[in-house]
N, C-alpha and C positions, 0 to 999 in steps of 0.2 A: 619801683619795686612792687611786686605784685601781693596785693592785700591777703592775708592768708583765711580772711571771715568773708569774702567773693562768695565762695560754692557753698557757705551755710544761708548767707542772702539770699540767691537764688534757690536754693532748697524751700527755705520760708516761706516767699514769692508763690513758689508753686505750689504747695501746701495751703497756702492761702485762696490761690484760684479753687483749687478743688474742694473745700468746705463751704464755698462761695455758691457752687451749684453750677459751676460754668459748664462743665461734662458730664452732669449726675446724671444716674442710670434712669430709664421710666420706672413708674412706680411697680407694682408686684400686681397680679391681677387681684388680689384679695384686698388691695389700696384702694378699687374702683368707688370712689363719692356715692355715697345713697343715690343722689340726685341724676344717677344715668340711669336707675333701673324701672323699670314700668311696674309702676304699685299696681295696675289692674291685671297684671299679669300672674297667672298663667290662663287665666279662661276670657281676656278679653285685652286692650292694648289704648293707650292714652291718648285722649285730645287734650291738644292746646287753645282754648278759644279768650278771644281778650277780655270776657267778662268773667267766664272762671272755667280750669281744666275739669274733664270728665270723662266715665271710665265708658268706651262700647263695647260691649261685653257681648261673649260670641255665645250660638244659640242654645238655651237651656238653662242659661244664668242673666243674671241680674244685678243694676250698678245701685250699690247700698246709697239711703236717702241721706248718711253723716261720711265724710270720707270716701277716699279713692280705692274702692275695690270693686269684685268681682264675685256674686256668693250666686250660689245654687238659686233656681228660682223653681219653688214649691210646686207651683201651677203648671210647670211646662210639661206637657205631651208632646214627646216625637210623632212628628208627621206621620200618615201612610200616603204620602204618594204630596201631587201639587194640584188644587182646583183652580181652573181656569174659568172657572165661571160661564160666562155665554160662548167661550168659545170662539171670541171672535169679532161675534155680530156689532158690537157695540164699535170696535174701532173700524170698524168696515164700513160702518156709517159716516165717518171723520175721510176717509178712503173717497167717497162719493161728495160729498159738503163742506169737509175744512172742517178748521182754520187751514190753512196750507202755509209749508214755510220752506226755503232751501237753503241747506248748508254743505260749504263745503270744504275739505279738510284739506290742510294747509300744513308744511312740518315748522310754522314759526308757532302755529296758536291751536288750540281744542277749541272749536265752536260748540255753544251749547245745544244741546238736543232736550231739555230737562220741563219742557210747556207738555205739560196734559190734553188730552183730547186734540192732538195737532197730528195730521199727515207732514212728514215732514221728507222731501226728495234728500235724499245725502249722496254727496257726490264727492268718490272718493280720490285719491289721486296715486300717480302710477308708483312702483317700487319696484326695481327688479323686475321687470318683465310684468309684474302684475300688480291689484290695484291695494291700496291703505287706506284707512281713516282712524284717529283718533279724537274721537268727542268727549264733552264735561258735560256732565250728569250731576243735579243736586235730588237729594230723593221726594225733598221736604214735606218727607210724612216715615213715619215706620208703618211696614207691614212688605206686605206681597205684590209684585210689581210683575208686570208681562210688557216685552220688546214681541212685537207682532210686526213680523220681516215679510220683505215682498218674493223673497226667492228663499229655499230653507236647505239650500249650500252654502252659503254665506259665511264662514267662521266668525264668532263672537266672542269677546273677551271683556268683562268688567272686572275692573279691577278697582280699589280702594290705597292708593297709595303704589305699591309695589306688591300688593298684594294681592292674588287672583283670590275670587269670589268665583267659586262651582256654582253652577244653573241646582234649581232644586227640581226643575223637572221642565221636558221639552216635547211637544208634539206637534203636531199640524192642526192648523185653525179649518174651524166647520166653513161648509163651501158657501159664506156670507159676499165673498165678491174676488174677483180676481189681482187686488192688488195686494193682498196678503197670503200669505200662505204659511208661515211657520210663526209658533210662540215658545218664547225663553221666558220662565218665572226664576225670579231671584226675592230673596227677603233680603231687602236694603233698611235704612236706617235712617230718621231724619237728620237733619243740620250734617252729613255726611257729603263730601264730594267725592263722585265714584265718578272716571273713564272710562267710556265703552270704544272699544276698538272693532272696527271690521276689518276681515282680511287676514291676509291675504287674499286674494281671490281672483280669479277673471273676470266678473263684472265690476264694471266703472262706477257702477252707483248703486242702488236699492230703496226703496219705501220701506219707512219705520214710522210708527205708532208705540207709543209708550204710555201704558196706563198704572194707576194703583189701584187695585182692585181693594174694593171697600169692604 
């Protein structure tokens, strides 16, 4: 004979799973944990380093000396324009004497391009009909940095995570020697790892010099 309390069991049963959280809904977006949001945000964006997180705060502010934010900083003047200093002549000497170094790009690894005062031959590799490279860049300094290229068709791209860094300003280097010809300035940032990409392009390789200007 068939138990007439069966279909309240089962009822219970499955009352049971679902208080249990077995199909519970995702949380609401106003649920989201403090812990996802970027306290230096909105004028700047979080590192994680293993001795303590800190805020890099984008241009015009400043990472407070107690806590993780992001405040106005008193002192900054916006730019007119980017100085490039000599123009040139200084890595064009490095062009003629070294150090010298060759790398080349690979899609398992980024070689580093990130030694000061080094001509460095970068050979890129094919994609699509034409050629690629992506390099690892440490800044390990803050301030004003110049990529002084041997051809000034080249497309350039640094980037900071997933994040494109705009050039602050680009012209053609004085007529110091013929294995440069074009300068990209960017304001990088110490203990930062930035990617510089080249390419697409038609040429297979290019010279690069990468300085901080002081």
């Amino acid at each position: 004979m068939r138990s007439p309390f069966r279909p309240l069991l089962l009822a219970s049963c499955v009352a049971a799973l679902t208080a249990c959280g077995g199909d519970a809904a995702p949380p609401a977006p106003d649920e989201t944990p403090q812990e996802q949001t970027d306290p230096c945000a909105p004028h700047g964006h979080l590192h994680r380093e293993p001795d303590a997180d800190w805020c890099h705060c984008d241009r015009g502010y400043l990472a407070t000396e107690q806590g993780l934010s992001c405040v106005t900083d008193p002192h900054y003047v916006p730019r007119d324009g980017f100085d490039f200093g000599d123009n040139g002549a200084h890595a064009c000497w490095h062009v003629a004497n070294g150090p010298f170094a060759t790398v080349t790009a690979t899609p398992e690894r980024q070689p580093r391009v990130d030694d000061f005062h080094t001509h460095y031959t970068v050979q890129l590799r094919p994609e699509h009909g034409l050629s690629v490279g992506t390099f690892s860049f440490k800044a390990w300094a803050t301030g004003d940095f110049v990529l002084y290229l041997s051809t000034p068709d080249i497309p350039v791209t640094v980037k900071e995570g997933e994040r494109v860094l705009e050039p602050v300003g680009t012209q053609a280097t004085g007529p110091f020697c013929d294995g440069l010809k074009q300068m990209v300035g960017y304001e990088l940032t110490d203990k930062v790892q930035y990617t510089v990409t080249f390419g697409p392009t038609a040429n297979t390789g290019l010279g690069l010099v990468i300085e901080h200007l002081q």
